[in-house]
N, C-alpha and C positions, 0 to 999 in steps of 0.2 A: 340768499345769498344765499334761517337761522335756521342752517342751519342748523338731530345731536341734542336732545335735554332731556330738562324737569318736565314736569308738562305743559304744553301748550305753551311755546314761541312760534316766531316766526322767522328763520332767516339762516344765518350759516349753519344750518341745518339746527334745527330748533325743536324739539318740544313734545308729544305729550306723552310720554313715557322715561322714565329714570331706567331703560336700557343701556346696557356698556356698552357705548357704542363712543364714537368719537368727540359728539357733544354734549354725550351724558358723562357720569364721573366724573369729578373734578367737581370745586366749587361751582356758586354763583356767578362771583365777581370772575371766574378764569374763564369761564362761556360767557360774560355779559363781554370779555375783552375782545373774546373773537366773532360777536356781534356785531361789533361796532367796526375794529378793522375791515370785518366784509364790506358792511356798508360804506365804509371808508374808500376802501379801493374800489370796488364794483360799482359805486355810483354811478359815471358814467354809462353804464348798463343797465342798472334799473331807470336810469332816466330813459333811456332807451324801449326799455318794456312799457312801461308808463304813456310814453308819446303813443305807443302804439295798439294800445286799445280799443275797442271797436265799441264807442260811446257815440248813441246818437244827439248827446246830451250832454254839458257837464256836468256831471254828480254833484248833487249838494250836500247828500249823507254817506259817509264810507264807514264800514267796519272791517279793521284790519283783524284777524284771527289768529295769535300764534305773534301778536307783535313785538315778541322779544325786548330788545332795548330801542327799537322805534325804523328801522331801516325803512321799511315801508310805506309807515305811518309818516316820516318826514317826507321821502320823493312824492307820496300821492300829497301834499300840504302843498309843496312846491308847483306841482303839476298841475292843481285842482287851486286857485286862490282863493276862492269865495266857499269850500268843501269847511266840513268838520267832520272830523272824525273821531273813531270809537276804537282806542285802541285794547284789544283783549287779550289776556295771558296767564299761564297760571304760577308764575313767577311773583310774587310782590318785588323782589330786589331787581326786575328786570322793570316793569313798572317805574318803581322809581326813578330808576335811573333816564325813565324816557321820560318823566315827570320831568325834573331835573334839566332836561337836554330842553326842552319845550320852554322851562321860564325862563333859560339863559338865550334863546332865539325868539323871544318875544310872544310864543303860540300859545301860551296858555288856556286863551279863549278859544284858540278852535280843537282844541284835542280833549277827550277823556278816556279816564282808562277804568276796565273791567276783570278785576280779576276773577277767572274760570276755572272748570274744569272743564275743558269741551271734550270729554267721553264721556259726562253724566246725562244724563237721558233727557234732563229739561235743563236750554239752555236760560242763562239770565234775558232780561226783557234789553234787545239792543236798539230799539226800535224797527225803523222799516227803511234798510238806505236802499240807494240807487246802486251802489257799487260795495263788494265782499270782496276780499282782498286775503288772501291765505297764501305765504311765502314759504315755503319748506315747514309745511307745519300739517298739513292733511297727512303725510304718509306715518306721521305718528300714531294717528288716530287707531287706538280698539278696533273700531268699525267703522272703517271710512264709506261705507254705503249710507250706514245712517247718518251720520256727518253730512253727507252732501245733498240728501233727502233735508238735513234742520238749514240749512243755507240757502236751500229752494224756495222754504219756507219763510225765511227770514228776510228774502227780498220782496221788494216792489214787484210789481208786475213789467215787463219788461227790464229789469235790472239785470243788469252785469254780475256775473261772479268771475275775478281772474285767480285762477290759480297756478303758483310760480314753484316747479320743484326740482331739484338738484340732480344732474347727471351725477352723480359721485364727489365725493369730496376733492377739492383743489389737489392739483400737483405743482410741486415747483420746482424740484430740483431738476438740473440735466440725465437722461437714462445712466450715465458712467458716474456718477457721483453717490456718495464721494469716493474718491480714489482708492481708499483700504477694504469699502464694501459698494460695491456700484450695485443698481438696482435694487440703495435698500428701503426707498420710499415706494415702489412697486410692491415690494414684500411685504411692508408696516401695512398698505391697501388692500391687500391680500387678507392678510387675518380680520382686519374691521371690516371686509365684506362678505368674510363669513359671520361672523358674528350681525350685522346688520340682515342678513337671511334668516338667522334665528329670529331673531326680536322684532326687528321692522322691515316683515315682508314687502308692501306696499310700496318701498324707496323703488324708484326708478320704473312704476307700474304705468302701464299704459294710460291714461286718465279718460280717456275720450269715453270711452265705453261706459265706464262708472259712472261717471258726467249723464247721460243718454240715461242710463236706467235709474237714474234718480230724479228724473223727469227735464234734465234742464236741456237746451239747445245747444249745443257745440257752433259758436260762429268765427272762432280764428282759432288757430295754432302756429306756435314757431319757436324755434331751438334758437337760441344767444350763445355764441362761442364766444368766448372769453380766451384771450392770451396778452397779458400786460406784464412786461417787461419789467425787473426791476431799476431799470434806468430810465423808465416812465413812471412812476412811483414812488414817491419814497419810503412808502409804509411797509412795502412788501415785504421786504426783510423781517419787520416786526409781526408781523402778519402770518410770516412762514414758522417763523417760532413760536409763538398761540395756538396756530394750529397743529403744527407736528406734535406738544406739550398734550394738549386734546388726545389726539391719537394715539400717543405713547400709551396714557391711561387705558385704552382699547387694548390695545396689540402687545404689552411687555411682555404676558403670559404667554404667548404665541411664537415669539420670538425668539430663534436662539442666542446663547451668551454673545457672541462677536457683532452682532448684528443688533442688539441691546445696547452694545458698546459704544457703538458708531451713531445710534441716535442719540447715544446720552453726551458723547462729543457736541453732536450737534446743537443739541439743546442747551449747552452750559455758555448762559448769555456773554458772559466775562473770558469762555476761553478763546483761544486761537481760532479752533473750528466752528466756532458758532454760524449757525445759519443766516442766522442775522448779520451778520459781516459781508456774506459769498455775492460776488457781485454776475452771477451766473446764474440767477433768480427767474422764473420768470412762473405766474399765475395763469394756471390751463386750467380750464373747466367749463360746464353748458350751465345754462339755466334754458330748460322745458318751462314753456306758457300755452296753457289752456286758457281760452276766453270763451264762457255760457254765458248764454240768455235765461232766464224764467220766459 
């Protein structure tokens, strides 16, 4: 969707650096919330990625990478009935909290989880699946070469690695909104993508290539365009204000005062202008899918 963290999630931009960036800063529990809203709204779409995998097989072992509070790790459960999976993070309160979501949906038996550091040099033993699974969670990586060299390694032969990464963080607002500072969710993007150039070069990298020099086979690629309405949604609302909160964290320094001002209208759940109220919402953004072979 993670994913913006601690180390190593996966999904509304997720993981493995404590850069200031949109999903870093801030607690746990405030990135585990915009985890979950992603997965939330975007389901649809990752069922969509999911259908469309280039599996000669259905996978009996998955390991998700970067699994944040579980987005991934439940659509492939769904997708795969008979799969178990290995979900891995370096999160313990994201963990959790997928623990959690798994005994309240009955999964218990087919999920485990790992907590990692997937920049240290020897990964823990995940065994040997058919299917790796890394949702906004590779462009955190130190060294995303060596990363996709231990995932080479870490499948079957013939096995699938899908990897899902984020055109940029969601937009939601209209370009004229709001009214006293228009184009000021263009501007807050502005500053967390410079800041995301500093720290997490990788976001938005071409992958195929990488993919190729780390010995795996490139057999599908495709962009998911996202635009879901807030009147197809109900979450949106809440969803835009988890994530603008995220950002603000990013972008205040950068910001000047009237422009500061207007996001913090926006963000004050209880007032008039909250974002959460505006019925002129809607969620734009891509999710980028590579699918390799071993």
């Amino acid at each position: 969707m993670s994913h913006p963290h601690t180390p190593a999630h996966g999904h509304a931009e997720h993981q493995q650096h404590p850069h200031p960036h949109p999903h870093s800063g801030g607690d746990d529990a405030e990135q585990a919330e915009v985890l979950d809203l992603d997965a939330e709204v975007l389901a649809g779409h990752l069922a969509a990625i999911t259908d469309w995998l280039p599996l000669d097989a259905e996978p009996q072992q998955i390991v998700d990478l970067g699994a944040g509070t579980g987005a991934g790790t439940f659509a492939l459960l769904r997708r795969f009935p008979a799969a178990r999976v290995t979900a891995v993070d370096a999160s313990p309160g994201h963990l959790l909290r997928l623990r959690e979501k798994a005994a309240a949906l009955g999964l218990d038996d087919r999920i485990s989880t790992v907590q990692a550091d997937l920049d240290a040099a020897d990964w823990p033993d995940l065994g040997t699946p058919d299917l790796v699974w890394a949702s906004a969670s590779m462009h955190h990586m130190a060294d995303p070469g060596r990363a996709l060299v231990q995932v080479r390694e870490l499948l079957r032969g013939g096995g699938l690695f899908a990897l899902v990464e984020l055109a940029g963080f969601p937009r939601f607002l209209p370009a004229d909104a709001p009214a006293d500072r228009p184009g000021l969710e263009e501007r807050c993007h502005a500053a967390t993508d410079r800041l995301h150039a500093e720290h997490v070069p990788h976001r938005g990298a071409d992958w195929g290539p990488l993919l190729t020099a780390a010995g795996l086979t490139v057999t599908g690629e495709r962009t998911v365009e996202v635009d879901i309405d807030a009147t197809e949604h109900p979450s949106v609302g809440r969803y835009a204000l988890a994530t603008l909160r995220r950002i603000r964290t990013a972008a205040a320094e950068h910001l000047d005062p009237a422009d500061l001002a207007a996001l913090d209208r926006l963000l004050d759940a209880d007032g008039p202008g909250s974002v959460a109220l505006r019925e002129d919402l809607a969620v734009r953004t891509q999710r980028q899918v590579w699918a390799a072979h071993r």
